[in-house]
N, C-alpha and C positions, 0 to 999 in steps of 0.2 A: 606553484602559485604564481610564484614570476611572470610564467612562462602563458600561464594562462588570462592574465592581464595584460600582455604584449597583444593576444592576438586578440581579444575584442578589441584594443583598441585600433586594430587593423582594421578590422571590421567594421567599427564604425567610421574608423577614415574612407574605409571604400565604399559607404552607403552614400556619404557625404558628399563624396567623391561625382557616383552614378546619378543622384538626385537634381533635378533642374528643378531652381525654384518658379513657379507659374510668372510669367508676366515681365518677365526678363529678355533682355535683346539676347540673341542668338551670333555669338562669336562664331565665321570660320576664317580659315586663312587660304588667301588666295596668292597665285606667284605675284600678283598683281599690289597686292597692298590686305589690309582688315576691312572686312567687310560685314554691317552691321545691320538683320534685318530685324523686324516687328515679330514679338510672338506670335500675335494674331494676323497674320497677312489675308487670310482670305475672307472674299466681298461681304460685307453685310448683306444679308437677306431682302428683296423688296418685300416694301410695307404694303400691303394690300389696301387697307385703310389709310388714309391720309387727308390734312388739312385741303379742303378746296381750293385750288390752286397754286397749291405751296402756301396758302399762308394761313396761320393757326388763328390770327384774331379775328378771321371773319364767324369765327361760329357755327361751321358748317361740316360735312365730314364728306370726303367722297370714297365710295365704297363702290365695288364691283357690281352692286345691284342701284345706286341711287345714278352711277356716271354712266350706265348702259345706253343706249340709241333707242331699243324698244322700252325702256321705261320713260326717257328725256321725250319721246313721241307719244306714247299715250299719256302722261301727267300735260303734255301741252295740248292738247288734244279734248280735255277736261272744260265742260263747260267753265269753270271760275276763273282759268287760265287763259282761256279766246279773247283778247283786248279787243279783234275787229267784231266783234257779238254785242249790240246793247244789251246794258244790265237786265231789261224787263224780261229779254227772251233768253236768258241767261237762267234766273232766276225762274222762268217757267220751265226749264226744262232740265231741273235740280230738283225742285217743287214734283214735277209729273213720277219722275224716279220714286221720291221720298213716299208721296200721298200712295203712289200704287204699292211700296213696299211694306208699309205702314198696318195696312187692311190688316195682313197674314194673321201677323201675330194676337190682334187683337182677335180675331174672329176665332182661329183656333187653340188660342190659351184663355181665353179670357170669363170670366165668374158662368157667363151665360151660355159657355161652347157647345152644351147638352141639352139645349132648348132650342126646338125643331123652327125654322125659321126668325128666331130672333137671334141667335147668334152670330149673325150677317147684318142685320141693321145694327145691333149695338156696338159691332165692332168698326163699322166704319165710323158712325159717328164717334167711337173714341177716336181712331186715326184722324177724323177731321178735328176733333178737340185741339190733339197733339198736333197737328199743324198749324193750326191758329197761335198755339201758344208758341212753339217757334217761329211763327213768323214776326209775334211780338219781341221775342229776343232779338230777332236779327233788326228790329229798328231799333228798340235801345241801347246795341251794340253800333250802329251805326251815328244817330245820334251824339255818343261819348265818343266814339273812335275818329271821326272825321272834324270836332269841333273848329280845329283852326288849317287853314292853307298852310301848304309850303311857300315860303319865302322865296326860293329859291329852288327853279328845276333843273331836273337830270341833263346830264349831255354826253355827247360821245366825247370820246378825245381828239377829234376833229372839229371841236364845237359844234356840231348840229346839236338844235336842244330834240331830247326827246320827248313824245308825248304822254302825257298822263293817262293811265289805266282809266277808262269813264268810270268803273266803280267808284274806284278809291275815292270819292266825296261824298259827301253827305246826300246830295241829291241822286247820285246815283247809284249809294244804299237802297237809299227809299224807291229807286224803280226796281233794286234787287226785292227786296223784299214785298212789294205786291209783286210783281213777278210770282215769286217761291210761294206765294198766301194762291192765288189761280191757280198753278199749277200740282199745286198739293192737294188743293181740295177737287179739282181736275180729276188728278191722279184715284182722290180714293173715290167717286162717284163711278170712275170705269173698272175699278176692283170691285166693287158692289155690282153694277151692270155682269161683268163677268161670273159673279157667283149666280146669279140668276139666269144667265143662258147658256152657261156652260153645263153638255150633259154630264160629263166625267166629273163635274165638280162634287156632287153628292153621292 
């Protein structure tokens, strides 16, 4: 019995013994002196994701798909994006997009889509409803959104000041949004013209 309690407790001294606990520096001995490394020595992983420009309070995230060159060229390249563009041709040509894309749905979902010839006039005029009525949002967004000036403009950090985007004001709301009101309803008169002289369409 003795003899059988001697050797577990061997046993557990040598498990004790073999066992490294996690997280603990790593003694070896060198001719030179003690030398003492990090558990963990190797690199952290790069983050794929990461705060825009290193810094977390702007609110921003930059990822492989938003920091790429072919996405930074077509998002600038976006009519709402083009600063050297006036708002009104801007805004038509947001509007010509919208109004032509508009039609589709309305003409082939819509209550009337099994009614030989009317379901091409009623669908446009909802697509032009539906633009009208957005373009009523985009002035009382414009409106509330631009009520007061900046006090104070942008500049480089060379002081050049820089210039203001012509939208961003109230007045240059209001040429976006007639703008977007022409070009929408632009848009779905040549979806309608389209249904009628297109042979493949029916």
């Amino acid at each position: 019995m003795m003899m059988l309690q001697k050797n577990v407790a061997l046993q557990k001294s040598a498990v004790r013994s073999s066992v490294k606990p996690a997280g603990l520096p790593k003694f070896s001995r060198t001719p030179r002196g003690l030398t003492i490394r990090a558990a963990n020595e190797e690199k952290k992983p790069q983050q794929v994701i990461q705060p825009i420009n290193g810094d977390p309070f702007v609110g921003m995230l930059e990822t492989p798909v938003t920091s790429a060159p072919i996405v930074a060229n077509y998002l600038s390249n976006l009519p709402a994006y083009r600063t050297g563009v006036a708002p009104n041709l801007r805004g038509v040509e947001i509007g010509l997009a919208h109004g032509f894309l508009l039609a589709g749905p309305f003409i082939k979902l819509g209550p009337l889509r099994d009614v030989p010839g009317t379901a091409e006039v009623v669908g446009c005029m909802s697509a032009a409803g539906l633009v009208l009525i957005l373009a009523l949002c985009l002035s009382l967004y414009g409106n509330a959104a631009f009520q007061n000036q900046p006090s104070m403009g942008k500049k480089t950090l060379s002081g050049r000041p820089l210039p203001q985007d012509p939208l961003m004001s109230e007045e240059g709301w209001a040429k976006f949004a007639a703008g977007f009101t022409v070009g929408g309803l632009s848009g779905v008169a040549w979806a309608y013209i389209l249904t009628q002289i297109l042979p493949y369409y029916s």
